[in-house]
Every structure is written in C-alpha cells, then in structure tokens.
C-alpha positions as CSV (number, residue, x, y, z in Angstrom):
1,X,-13.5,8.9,-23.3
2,X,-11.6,7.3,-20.9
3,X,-13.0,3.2,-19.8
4,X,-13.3,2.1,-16.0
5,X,-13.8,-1.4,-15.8
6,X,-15.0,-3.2,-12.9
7,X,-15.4,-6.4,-11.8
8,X,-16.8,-8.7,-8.9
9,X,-18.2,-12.2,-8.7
10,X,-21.8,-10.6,-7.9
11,X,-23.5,-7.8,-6.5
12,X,-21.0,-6.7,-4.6
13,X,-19.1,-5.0,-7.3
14,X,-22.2,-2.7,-8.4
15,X,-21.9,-0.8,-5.0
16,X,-17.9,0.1,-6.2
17,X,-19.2,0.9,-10.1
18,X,-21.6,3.1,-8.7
19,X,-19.5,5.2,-6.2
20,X,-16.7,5.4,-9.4
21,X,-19.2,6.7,-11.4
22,X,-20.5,9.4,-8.8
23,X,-17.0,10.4,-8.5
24,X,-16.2,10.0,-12.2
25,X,-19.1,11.2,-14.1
26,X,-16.7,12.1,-16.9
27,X,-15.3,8.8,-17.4
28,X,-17.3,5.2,-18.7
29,X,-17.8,2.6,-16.5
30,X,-18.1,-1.2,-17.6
31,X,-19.3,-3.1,-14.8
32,X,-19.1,-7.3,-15.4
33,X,-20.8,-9.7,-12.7
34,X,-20.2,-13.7,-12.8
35,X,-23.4,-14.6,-11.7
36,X,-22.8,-18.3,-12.9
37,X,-20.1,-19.2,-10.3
38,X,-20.5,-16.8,-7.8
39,X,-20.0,-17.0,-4.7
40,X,-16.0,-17.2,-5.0
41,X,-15.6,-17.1,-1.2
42,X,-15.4,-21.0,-1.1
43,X,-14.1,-21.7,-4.4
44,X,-10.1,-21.9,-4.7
45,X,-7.6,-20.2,-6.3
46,X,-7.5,-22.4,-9.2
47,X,-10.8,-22.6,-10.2
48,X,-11.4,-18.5,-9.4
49,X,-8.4,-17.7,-12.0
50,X,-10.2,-20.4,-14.7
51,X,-13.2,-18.4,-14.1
52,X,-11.9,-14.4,-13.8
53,X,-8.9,-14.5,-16.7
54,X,-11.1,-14.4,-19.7
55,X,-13.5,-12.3,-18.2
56,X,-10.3,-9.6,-17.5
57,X,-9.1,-10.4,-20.9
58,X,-12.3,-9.4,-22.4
59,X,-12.4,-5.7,-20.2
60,X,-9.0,-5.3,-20.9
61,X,-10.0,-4.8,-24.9
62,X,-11.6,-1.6,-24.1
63,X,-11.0,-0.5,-20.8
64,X,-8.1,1.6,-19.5
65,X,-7.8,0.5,-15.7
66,X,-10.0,-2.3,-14.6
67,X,-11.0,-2.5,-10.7
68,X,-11.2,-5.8,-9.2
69,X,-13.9,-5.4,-6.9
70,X,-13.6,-8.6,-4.9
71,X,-11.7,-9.5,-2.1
72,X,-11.5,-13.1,-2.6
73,X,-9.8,-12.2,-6.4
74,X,-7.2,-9.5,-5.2
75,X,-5.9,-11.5,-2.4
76,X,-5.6,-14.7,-3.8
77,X,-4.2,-13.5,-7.3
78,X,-3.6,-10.0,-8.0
79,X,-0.1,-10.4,-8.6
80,X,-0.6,-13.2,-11.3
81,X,-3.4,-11.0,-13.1
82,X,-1.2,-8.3,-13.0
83,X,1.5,-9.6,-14.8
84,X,-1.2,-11.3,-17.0
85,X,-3.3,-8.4,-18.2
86,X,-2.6,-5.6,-20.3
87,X,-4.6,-3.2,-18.6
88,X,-3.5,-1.9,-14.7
89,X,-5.4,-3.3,-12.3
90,X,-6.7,-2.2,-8.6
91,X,-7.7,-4.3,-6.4
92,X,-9.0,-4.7,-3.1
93,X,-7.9,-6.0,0.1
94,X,-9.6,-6.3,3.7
95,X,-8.8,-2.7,5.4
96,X,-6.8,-4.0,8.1
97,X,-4.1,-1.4,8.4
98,X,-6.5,1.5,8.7
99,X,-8.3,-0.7,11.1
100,X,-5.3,-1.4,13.3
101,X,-4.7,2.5,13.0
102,X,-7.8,3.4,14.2
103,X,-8.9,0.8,16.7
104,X,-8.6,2.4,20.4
105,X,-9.4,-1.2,22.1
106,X,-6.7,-3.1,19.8
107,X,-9.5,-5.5,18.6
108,X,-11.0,-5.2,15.2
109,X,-13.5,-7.4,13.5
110,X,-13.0,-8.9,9.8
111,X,-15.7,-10.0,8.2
112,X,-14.6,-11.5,4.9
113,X,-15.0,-15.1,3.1
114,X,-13.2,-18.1,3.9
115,X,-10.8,-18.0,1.1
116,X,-10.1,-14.2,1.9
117,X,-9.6,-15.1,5.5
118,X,-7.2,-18.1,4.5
119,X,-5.1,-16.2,1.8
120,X,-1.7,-15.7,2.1
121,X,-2.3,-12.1,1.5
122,X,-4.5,-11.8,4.3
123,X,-2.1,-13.1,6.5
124,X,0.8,-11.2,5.3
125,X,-1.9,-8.0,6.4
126,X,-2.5,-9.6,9.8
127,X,1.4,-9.8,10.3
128,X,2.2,-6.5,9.3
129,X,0.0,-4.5,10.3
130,X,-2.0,-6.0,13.3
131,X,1.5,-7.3,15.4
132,X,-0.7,-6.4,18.6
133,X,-3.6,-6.2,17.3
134,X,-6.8,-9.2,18.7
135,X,-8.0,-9.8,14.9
136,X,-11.6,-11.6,15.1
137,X,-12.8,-13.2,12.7
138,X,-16.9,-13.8,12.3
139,X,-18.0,-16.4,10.4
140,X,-19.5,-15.0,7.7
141,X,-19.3,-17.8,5.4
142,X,-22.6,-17.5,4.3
143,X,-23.4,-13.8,4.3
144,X,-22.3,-13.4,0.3
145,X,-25.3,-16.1,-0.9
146,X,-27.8,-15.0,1.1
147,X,-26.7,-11.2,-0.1
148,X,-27.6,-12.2,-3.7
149,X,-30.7,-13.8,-2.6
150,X,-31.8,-11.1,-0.8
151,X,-32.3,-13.3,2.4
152,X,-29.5,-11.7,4.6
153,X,-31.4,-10.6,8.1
154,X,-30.7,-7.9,10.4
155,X,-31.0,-11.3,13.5
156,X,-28.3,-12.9,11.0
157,X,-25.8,-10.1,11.1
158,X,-26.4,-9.4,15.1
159,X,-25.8,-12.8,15.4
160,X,-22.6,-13.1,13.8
161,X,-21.2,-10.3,14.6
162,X,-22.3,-9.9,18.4
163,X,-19.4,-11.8,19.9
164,X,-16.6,-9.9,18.3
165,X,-18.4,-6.8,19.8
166,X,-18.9,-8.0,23.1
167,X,-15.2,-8.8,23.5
168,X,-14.7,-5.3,22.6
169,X,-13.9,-4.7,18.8
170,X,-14.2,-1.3,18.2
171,X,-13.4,-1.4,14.4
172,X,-15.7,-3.3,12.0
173,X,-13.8,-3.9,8.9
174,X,-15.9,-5.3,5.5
175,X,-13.8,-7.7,3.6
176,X,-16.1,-8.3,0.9
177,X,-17.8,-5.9,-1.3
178,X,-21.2,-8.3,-1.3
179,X,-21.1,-6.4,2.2
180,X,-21.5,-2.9,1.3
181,X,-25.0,-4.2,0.7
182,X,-25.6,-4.2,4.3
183,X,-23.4,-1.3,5.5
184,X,-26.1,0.6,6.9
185,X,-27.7,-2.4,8.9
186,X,-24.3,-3.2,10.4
187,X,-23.8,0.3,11.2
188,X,-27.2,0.5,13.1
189,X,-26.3,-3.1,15.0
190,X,-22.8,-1.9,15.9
191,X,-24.1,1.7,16.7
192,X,-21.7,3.8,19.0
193,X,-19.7,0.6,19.5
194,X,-17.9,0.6,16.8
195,X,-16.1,2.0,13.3
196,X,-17.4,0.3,10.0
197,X,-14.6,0.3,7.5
198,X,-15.3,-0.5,3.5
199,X,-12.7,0.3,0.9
200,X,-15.0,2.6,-2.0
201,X,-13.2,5.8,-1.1
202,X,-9.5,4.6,-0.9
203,X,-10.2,3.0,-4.9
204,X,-11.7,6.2,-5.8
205,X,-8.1,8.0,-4.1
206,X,-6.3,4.9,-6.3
207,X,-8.7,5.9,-9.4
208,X,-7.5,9.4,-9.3
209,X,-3.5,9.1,-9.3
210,X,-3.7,6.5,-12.2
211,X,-5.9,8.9,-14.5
C-alpha cells in the first residue's frame, strides 16, 4: 500500500490529510503536526528548515510522496527540501494565478502570514502573474494562533478582511492552510462579493499524476 505523507506546522495541514484521504481511500495517509514551534508565519527561513528537515527525513522513511501543507514551508524552501529529500514533494503556494484569472474587478485579496507574504516566492507569483492585477494584502498576522486556539471570531475576520472588500476584491485567496479552518465563515462574510480560493483540489489533481 502506497504512503501519503503530509505535513503542516498545525492544524492546518489536517484539513489537506483529510480531503487526500476522501479522495484516496486506497492509499495511507501519515499526517505529522509541529505543535511545539508552530506558528511558522513569523519564524524565518532558518529556523523553519532547523525545525521541518528531520521531521521530512523521518516521513521520507516510509512514505512515497510527502505534501507540504504549509505555505510558509513551500515558499520559503521548497526548492532546498527538494533536492534534500529522497521522497518527491508537493507543496503549496498562495493561488494567485487562478486568482488573477478569475478576478473580474482586477483586485484580489491574499490572506497569508507574514513570512508567506514576504517570500521571494510570493513575489515572484505577484510579478508573474498579477502584472495588472491590485494585490491586497490583510493583515492576518495573527489569524494562524488564534486558529489553534480556537479563539478566531467571525468580528475578527470581518474586520480584517472588510477593507480589501470594500475597495472591491472580488477573489479571496487563502494563503495558509490554518485557514481552511474558517472557509465557511469567510465565505458567509464575503457572500456574493466574492470568490474564496484554497488549494485542496489542485494537490489532490498533483496527487493523481504522481501515483
């Protein structure tokens, strides 16, 4: 039987194992959390690789692909992890091509952690693919702790994400699987207004081609 491995700072990564396992009930699933250091979203790049390498060195003894269900990981080092483990790796990234695809007001919303939103990845995204596109950026610094603590607010998401709404984003994009927690609140906030983007379905795409 055939080992998925997935792996996330928190909670957010148990949303992802669970839609790979819906959509791969053949298939194991080994699902690994760092609940000592998490939240990475402040953290930098150095001090994320100290933490994720053994952890990815471990999966990689028995799994066949491993996921990397964190943004803050894939855009700060998937291409050093992937020339460092032995396993291939997916990762994920904020969806802002799809975004800038879909948006009908050219303004989209990114709501991802500071590191994420400071990555040279992320900005290598925002060049390519949003040229003349507004990107707006909530501060949503604090959304990944208060997710784990369970002490996230449907008044603390309106708030944050109100303004990018009001100047007309029309595309609401999740950089952070911690996030997918509180899809369906964000969806009821945003209503009508706007598209919610999250990345489960394109890994499960990825998932398919590689086994």
């Amino acid at each position: 039987m055939k080992t998925i491995g997935v792996f996330d700072s928190g909670i957010g990564g148990l949303s992802v194992a669970n839609a790979i396992k819906e959509a791969f009930p053949e298939y194991r699933v080994e699902h690994r959390e760092d609940t000592k250091n998490v939240p990475y979203g402040t953290k930098t790049a150095d001090q994320i690789y100290g933490f994720v390498k053994p952890i990815l060195d471990d999966l990689a003894k028995t799994c066949d692909v491993i996921v990397i269900a964190c943004n803050t990981v894939t855009t700060t080092l998937i291409d050093r992890l992937r020339k460092e483990i032995a396993v291939p790796i997916i990762g994920i990234e904020p969806m802002v091509k799809p975004a800038s695809q879909l948006t009908a007001s050219k303004i989209i919303a990114v709501c991802a952690t500071p590191t994420t939103l400071g990555s040279p990845r992320y900005d290598y995204l925002k060049r390519q693919y949003a040229k003349n596109i507004m990107v707006i950026e909530p501060d949503c610094s604090d959304w990944s702790e208060l997710i784990e603590q369970n002490e996230i607010s449907e008044q603390k998401i309106l708030e944050d994400i109100e303004p990018a709404l009001k100047a007309g984003a029309d595309v609401i994009v999740l950089g952070c699987t911690h996030y997918h927690w509180i899809e369906k609140e964000i969806d009821e906030i945003v209503g009508n207004k706007a598209t919610v983007l999250q990345p489960e379905q394109a890994i499960i795409t990825r998932l398919k081609v590689l086994l």
